[in-house]
TIMI-2910 file (N, C-alpha, C, CB; in pm, 1 decimal, decimal comma, always signed):
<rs>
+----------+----------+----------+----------+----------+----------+----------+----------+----------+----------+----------+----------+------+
!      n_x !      n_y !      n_z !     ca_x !     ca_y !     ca_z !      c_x !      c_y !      c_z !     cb_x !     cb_y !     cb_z ! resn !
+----------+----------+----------+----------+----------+----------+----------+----------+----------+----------+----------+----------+------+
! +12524,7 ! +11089,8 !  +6073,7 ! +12387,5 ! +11084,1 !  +6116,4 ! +12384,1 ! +11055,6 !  +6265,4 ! +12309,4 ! +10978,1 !  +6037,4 !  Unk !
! +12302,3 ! +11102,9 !  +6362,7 ! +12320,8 ! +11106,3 !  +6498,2 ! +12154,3 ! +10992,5 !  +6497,3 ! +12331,6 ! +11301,1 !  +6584,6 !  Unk !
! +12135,9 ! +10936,8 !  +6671,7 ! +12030,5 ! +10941,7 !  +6675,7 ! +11987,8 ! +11017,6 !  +6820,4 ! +11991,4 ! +10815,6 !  +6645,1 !  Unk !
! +11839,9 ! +11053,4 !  +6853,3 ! +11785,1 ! +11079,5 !  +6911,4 ! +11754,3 ! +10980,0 !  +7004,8 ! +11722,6 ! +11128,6 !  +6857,5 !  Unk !
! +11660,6 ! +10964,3 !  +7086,1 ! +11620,4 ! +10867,2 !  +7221,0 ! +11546,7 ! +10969,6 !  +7352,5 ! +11792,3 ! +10783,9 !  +7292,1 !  Unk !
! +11458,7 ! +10865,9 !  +7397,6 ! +11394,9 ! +10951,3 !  +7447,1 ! +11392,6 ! +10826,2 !  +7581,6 ! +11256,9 ! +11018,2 !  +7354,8 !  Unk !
! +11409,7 ! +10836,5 !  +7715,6 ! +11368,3 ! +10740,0 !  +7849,7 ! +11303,0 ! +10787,5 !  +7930,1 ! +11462,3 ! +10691,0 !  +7930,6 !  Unk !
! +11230,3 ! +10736,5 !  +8022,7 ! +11163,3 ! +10783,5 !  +8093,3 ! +11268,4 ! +10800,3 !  +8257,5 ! +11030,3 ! +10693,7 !  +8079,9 !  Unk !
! +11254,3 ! +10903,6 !  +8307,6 ! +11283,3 ! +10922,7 !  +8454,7 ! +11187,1 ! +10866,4 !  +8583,2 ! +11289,1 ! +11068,2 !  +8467,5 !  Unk !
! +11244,4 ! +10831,7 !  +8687,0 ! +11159,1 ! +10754,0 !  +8753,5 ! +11121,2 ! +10849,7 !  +8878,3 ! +11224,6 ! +10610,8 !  +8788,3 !  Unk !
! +11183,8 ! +10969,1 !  +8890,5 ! +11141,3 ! +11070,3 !  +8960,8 ! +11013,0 ! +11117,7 !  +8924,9 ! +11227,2 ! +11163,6 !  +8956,2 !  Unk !
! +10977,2 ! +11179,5 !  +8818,7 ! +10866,7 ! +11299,4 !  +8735,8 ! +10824,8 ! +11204,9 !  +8589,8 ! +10974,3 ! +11492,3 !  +8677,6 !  Unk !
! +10877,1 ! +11114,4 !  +8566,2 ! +10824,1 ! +11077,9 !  +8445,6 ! +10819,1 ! +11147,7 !  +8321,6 ! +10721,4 ! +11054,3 !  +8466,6 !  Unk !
! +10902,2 ! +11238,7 !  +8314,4 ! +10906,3 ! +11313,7 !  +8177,9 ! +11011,2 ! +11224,6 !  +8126,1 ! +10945,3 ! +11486,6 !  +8176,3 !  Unk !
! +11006,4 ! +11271,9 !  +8016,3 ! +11097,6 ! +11174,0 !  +7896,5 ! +11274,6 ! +11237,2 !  +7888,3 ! +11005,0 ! +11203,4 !  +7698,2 !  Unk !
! +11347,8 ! +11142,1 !  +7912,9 ! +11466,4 ! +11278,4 !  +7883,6 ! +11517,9 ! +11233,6 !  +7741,5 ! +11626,4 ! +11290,7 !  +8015,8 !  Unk !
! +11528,3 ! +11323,1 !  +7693,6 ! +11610,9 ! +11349,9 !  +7575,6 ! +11764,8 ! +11397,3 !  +7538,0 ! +11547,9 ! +11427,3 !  +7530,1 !  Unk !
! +11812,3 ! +11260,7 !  +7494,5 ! +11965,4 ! +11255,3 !  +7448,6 ! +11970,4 ! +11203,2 !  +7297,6 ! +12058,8 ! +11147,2 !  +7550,5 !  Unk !
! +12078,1 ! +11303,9 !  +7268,3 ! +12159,7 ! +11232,1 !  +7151,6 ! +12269,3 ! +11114,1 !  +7173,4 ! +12236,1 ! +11340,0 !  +7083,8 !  Unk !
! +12300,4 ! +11054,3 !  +7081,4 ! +12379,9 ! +10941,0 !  +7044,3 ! +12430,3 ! +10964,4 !  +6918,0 ! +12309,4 ! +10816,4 !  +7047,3 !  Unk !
! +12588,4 ! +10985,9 !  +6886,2 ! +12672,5 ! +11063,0 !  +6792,6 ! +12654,9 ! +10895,8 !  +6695,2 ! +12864,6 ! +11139,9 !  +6866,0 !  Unk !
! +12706,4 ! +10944,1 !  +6577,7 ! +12756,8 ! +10802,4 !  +6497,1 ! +12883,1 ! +10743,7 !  +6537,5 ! +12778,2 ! +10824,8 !  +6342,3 !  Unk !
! +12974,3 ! +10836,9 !  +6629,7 ! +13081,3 ! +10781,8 !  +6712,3 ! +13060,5 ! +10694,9 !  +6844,6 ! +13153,9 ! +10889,9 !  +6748,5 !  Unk !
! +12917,8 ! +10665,4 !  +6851,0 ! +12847,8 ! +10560,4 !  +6949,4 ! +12846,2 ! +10683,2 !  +7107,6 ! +12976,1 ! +10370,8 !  +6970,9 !  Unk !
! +12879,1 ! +10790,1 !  +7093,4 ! +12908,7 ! +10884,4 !  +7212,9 ! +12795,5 ! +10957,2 !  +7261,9 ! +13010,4 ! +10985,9 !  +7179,4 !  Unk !
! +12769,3 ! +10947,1 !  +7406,9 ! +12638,1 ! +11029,7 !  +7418,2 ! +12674,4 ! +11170,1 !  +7431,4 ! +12546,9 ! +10988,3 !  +7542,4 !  Unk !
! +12586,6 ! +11289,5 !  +7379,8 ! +12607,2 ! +11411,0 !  +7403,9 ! +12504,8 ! +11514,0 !  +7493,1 ! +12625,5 ! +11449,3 !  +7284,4 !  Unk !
! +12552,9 ! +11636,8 !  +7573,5 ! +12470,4 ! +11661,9 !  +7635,8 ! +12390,5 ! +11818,9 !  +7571,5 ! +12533,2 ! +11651,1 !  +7769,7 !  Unk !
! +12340,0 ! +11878,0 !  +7611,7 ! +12274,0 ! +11998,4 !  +7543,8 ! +12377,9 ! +12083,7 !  +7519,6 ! +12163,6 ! +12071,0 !  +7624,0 !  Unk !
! +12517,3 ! +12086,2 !  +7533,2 ! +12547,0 ! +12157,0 !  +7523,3 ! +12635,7 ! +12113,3 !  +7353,1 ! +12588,7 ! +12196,5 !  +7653,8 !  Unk !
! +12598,3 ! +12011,6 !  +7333,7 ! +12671,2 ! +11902,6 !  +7243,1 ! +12765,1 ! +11927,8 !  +7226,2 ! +12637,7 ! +11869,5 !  +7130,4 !  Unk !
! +12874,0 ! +11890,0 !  +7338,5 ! +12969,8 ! +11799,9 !  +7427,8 ! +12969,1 ! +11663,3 !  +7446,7 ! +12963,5 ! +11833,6 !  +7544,9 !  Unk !
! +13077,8 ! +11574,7 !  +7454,7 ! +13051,9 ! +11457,8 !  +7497,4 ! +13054,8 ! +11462,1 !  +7629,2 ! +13126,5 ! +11368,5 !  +7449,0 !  Unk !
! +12907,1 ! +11370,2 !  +7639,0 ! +12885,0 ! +11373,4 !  +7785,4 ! +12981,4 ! +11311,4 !  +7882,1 ! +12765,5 ! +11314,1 !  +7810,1 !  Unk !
! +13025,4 ! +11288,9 !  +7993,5 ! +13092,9 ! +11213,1 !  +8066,9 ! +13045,5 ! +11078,6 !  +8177,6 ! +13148,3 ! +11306,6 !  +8122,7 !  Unk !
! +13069,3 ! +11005,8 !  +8105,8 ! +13036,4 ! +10886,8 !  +8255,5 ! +13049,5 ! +10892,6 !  +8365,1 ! +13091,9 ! +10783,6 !  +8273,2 !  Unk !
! +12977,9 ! +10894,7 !  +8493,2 ! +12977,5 ! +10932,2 !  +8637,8 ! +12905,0 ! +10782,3 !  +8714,3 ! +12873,4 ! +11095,4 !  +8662,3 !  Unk !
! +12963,5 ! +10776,0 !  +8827,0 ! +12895,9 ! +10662,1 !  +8881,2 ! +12850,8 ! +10723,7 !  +9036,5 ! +13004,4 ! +10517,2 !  +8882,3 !  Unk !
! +12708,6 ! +10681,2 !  +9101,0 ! +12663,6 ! +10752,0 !  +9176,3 ! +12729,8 ! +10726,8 !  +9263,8 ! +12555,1 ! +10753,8 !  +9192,6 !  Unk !
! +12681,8 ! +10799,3 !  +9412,6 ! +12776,6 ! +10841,0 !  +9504,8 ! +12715,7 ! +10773,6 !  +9624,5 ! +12798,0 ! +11000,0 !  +9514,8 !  Unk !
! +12751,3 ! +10790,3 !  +9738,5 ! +12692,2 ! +10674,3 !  +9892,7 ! +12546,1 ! +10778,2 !  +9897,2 ! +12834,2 ! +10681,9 ! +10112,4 !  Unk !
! +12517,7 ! +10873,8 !  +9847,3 ! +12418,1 ! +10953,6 !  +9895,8 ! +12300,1 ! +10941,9 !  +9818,0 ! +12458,2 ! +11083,7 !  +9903,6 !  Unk !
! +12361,4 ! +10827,5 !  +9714,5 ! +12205,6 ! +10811,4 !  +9617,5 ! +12188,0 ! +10683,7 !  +9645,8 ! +12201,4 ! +10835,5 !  +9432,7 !  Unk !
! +12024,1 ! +10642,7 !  +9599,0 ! +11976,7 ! +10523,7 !  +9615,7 ! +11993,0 ! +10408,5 !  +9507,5 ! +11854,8 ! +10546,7 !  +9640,5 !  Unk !
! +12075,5 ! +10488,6 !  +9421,8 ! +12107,9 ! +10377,5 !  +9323,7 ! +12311,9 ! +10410,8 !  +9321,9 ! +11995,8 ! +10412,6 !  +9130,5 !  Unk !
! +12344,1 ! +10425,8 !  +9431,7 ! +12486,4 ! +10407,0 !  +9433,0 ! +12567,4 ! +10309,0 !  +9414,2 ! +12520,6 ! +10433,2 !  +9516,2 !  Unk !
! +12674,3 ! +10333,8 !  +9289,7 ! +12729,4 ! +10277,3 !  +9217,1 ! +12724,9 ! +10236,9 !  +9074,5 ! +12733,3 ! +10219,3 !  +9267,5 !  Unk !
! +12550,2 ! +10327,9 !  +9045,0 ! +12534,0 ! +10280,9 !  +8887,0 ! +12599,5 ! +10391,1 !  +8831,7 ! +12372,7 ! +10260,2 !  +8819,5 !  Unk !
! +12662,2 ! +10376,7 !  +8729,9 ! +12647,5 ! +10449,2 !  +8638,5 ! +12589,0 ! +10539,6 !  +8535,0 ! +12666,3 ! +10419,3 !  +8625,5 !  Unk !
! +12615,1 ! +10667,3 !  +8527,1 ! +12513,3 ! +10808,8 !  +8382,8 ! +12606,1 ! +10886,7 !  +8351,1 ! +12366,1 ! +10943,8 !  +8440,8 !  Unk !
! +12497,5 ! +10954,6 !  +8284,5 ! +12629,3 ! +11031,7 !  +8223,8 ! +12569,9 ! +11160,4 !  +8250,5 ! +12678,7 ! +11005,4 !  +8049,4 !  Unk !
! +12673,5 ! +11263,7 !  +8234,7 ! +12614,8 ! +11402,6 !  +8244,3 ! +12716,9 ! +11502,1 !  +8231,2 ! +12542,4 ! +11426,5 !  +8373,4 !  Unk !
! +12691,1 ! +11642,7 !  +8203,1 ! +12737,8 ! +11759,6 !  +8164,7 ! +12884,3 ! +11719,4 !  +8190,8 ! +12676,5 ! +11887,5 !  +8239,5 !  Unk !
! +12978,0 ! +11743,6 !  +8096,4 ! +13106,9 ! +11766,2 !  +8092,7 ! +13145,0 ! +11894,4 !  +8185,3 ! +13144,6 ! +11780,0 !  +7949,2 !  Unk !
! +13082,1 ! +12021,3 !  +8152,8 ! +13138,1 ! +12137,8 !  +8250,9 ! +13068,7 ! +12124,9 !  +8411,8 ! +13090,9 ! +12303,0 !  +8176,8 !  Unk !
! +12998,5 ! +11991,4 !  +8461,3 ! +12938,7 ! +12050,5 !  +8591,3 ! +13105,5 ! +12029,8 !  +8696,2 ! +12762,9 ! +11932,4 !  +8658,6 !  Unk !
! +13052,3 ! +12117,7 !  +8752,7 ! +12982,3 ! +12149,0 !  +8829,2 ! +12972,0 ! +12309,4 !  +8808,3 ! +13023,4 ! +12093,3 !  +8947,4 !  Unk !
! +13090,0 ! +12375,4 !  +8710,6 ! +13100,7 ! +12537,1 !  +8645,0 ! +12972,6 ! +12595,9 !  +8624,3 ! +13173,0 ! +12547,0 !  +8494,7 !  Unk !
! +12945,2 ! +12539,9 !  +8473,0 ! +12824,6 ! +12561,6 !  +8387,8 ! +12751,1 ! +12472,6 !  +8346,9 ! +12845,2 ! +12614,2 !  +8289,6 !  Unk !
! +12686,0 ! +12378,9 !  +8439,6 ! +12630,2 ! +12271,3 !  +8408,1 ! +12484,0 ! +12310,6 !  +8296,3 ! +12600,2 ! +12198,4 !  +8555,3 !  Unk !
! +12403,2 ! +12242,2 !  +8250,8 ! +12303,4 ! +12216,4 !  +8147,5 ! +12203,3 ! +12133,5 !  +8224,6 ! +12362,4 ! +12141,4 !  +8014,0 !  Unk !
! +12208,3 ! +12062,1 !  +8360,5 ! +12141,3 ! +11959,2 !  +8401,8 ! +12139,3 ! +11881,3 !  +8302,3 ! +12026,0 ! +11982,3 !  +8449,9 !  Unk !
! +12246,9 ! +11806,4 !  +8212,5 ! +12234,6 ! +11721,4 !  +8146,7 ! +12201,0 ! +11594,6 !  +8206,3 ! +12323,9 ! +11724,4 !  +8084,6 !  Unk !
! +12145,5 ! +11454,1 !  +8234,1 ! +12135,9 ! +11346,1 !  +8322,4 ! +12070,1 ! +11276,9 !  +8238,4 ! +12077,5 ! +11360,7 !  +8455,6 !  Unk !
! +12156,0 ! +11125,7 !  +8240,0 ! +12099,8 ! +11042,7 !  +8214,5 ! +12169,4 ! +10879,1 !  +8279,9 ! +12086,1 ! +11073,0 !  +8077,4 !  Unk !
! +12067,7 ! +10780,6 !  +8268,7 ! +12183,2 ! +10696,4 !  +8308,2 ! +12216,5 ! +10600,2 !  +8211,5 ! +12161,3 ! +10627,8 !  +8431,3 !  Unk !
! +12310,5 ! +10514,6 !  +8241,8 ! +12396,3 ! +10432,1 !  +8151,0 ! +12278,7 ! +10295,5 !  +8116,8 ! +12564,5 ! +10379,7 !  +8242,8 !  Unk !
! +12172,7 ! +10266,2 !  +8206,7 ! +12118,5 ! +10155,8 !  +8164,2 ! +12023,4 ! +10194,0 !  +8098,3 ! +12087,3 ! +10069,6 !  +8249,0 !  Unk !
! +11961,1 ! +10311,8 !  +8095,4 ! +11876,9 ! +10402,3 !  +8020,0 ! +11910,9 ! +10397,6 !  +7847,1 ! +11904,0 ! +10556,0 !  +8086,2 !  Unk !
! +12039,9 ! +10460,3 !  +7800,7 ! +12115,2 ! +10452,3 !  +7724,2 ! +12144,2 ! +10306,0 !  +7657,9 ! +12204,4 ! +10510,8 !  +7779,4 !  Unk !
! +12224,0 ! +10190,6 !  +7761,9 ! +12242,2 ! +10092,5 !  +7705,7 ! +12073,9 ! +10034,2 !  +7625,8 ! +12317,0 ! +10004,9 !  +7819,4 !  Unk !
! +11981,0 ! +10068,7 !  +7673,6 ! +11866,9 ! +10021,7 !  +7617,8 ! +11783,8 ! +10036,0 !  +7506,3 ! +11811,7 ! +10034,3 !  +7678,6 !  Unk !
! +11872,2 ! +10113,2 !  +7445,4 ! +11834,1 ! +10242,9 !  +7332,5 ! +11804,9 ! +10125,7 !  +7200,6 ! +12005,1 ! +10390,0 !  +7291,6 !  Unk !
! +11702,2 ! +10143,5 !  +7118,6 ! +11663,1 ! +10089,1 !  +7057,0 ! +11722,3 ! +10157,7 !  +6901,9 ! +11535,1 ! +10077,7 !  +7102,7 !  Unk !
! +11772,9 ! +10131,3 !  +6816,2 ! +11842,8 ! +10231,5 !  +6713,8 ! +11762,9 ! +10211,7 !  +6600,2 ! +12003,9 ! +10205,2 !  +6678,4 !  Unk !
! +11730,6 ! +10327,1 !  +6540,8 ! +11630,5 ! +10297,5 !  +6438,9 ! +11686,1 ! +10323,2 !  +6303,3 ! +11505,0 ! +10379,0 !  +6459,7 !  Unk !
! +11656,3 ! +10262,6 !  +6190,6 ! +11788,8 ! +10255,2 !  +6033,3 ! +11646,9 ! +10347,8 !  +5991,2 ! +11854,1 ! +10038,2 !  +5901,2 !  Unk !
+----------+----------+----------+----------+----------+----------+----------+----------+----------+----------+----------+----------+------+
</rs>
């Protein structure tokens, strides 16, 4: 059984939508496990941690999310 989750972005405010495997693993649209990335000197939140597309920079999905987003995930039985 997987779950769903939905966070808000602080850019546009749309909701992003990720899965969460029963292997505790986030996946991206391409359902792949996503990969952990930590931002770079060029973002304003450099050094946090998200996760996103396993194939970017090839064939990316714009998968994005971040790790405190995720850690916050409320799991529903």
């Amino acid at each position: 059984m997987s779950s769903s989750s939905s966070s808000s972005c602080s850019r546009n405010n749309k909701p992003r939508i990720y899965r969460i495997g029963t292997d505790g693993n986030v996946y991206c649209n391409h359902e792949m496990v996503a990969v952990k990335r930590v931002a770079g000197s060029r973002s304003s939140r450099q050094g946090k941690e998200f996760y996103g597309c396993p194939l970017w920079p090839n064939s990316d999905c714009k998968f994005f999310v971040w790790k405190e987003d995720v850690d916050g995930t409320l799991w529903l039985k």
